[in-house]
Every structure is written in structure tokens, then in C-alpha cells.
C-alpha positions as CSV (number, residue, x, y, z in Angstrom):
1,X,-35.0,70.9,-0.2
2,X,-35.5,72.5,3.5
3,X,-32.9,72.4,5.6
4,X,-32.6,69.4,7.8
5,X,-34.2,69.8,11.2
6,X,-33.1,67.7,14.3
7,X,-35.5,68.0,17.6
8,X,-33.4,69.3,20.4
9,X,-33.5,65.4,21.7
10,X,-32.2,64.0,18.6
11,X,-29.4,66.4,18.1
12,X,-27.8,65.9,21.6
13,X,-28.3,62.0,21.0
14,X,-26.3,62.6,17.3
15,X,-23.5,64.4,19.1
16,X,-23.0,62.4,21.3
17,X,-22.7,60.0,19.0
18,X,-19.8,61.9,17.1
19,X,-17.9,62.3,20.3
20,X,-18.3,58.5,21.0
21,X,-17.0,58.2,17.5
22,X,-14.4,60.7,17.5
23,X,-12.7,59.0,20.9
24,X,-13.1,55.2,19.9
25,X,-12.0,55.5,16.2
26,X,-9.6,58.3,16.1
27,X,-8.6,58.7,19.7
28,X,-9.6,62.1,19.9
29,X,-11.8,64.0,22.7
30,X,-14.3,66.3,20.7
31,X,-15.8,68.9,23.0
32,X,-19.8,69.2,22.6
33,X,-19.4,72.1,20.6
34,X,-17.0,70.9,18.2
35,X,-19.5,67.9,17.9
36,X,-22.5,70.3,16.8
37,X,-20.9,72.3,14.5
38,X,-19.8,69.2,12.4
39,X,-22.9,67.9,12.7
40,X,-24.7,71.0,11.0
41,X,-21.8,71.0,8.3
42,X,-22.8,67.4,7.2
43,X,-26.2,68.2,7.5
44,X,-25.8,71.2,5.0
45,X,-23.1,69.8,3.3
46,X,-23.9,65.9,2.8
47,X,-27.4,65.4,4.1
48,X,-29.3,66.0,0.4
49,X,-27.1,63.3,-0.7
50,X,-28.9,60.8,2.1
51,X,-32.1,62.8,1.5
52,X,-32.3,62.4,-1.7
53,X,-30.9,58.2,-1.8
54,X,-33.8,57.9,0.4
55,X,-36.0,59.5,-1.9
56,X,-35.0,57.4,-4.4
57,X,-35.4,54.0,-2.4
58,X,-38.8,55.1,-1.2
59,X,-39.9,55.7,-5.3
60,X,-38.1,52.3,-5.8
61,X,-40.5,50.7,-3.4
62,X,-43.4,52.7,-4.7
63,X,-43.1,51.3,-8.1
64,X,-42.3,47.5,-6.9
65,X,-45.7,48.0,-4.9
66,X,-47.6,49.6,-8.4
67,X,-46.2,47.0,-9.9
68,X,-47.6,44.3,-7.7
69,X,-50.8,46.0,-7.5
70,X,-51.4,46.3,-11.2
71,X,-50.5,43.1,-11.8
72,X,-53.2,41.9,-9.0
73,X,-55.6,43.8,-11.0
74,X,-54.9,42.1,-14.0
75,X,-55.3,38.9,-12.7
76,X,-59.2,39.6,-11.5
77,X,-59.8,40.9,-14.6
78,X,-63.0,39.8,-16.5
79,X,-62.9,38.7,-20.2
80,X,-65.1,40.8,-22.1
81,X,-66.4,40.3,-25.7
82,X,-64.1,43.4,-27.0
């Protein structure tokens, strides 16, 4: 798996969600740098875990929708003499 890219938008929106976090939850003032480093240790550390969960819901989906469609196509399906 690549590593898990943020654009330079997204990752100040992230920390700043973690330092939102960190002061209404815990009580506790993270400084901005403290904010990105834990965000690139669950990014390296826990994001394939997401990553891959959403792999797995999205092939979950994918097969519901095979599903569906093959079972569309067998419904048109013409009798034949075989």
C-alpha cells in the first residue's frame, strides 16, 4: 500500500481537528506540531487498517451490485430449445 497522502489543505483541516479534540475531550492544548506528528503516526501506523475496511466495503458493494446485475440478466433471458 502507498503511503497515505493528505493535500496541504486537508492536513491543516485534520490537525486542527486533533487539537480541537485534544482540548474538548481531554483538556489538553496540543501545539500544531504535536498535532502533525500524531497525525502521520496514525497514518503509518493505523491507516491500512481504514484502508483496507474500506477496501473491503467497496468489494462488498461490488458484489451486491454483480449480484443485482446478474440476476437482471437472468430475468431477460430468452428460453431456447437447449
Amino acid at each position: 500500500m502507498p503511503d497515505i497522502k493528505f493535500s496541504a489543505d486537508e492536513k491543516r483541516l485534520l490537525i486542527n481537528k486533533i487539537q480541537r479534540y485534544f482540548e474538548s475531550e481531554l483538556d489538553h492544548e496540543i501545539g500544531q506540531f504535536d498535532a502533525d506528528f500524531l497525525l502521520d503516526f496514525f497514518a503509518k501506523e493505523i491507516g491500512a487498517f481504514y484502508y483496507n475496511r474500506g477496501l473491503h466495503d467497496a468489494q462488498a458493494v461490488l458484489e451486491s451490485k454483480l449480484d443485482t446485475i446478474s440476476d437482471a440478466i437472468y430475468e431477460i433471458e430468452q428460453p431456447t430449445s437447449f
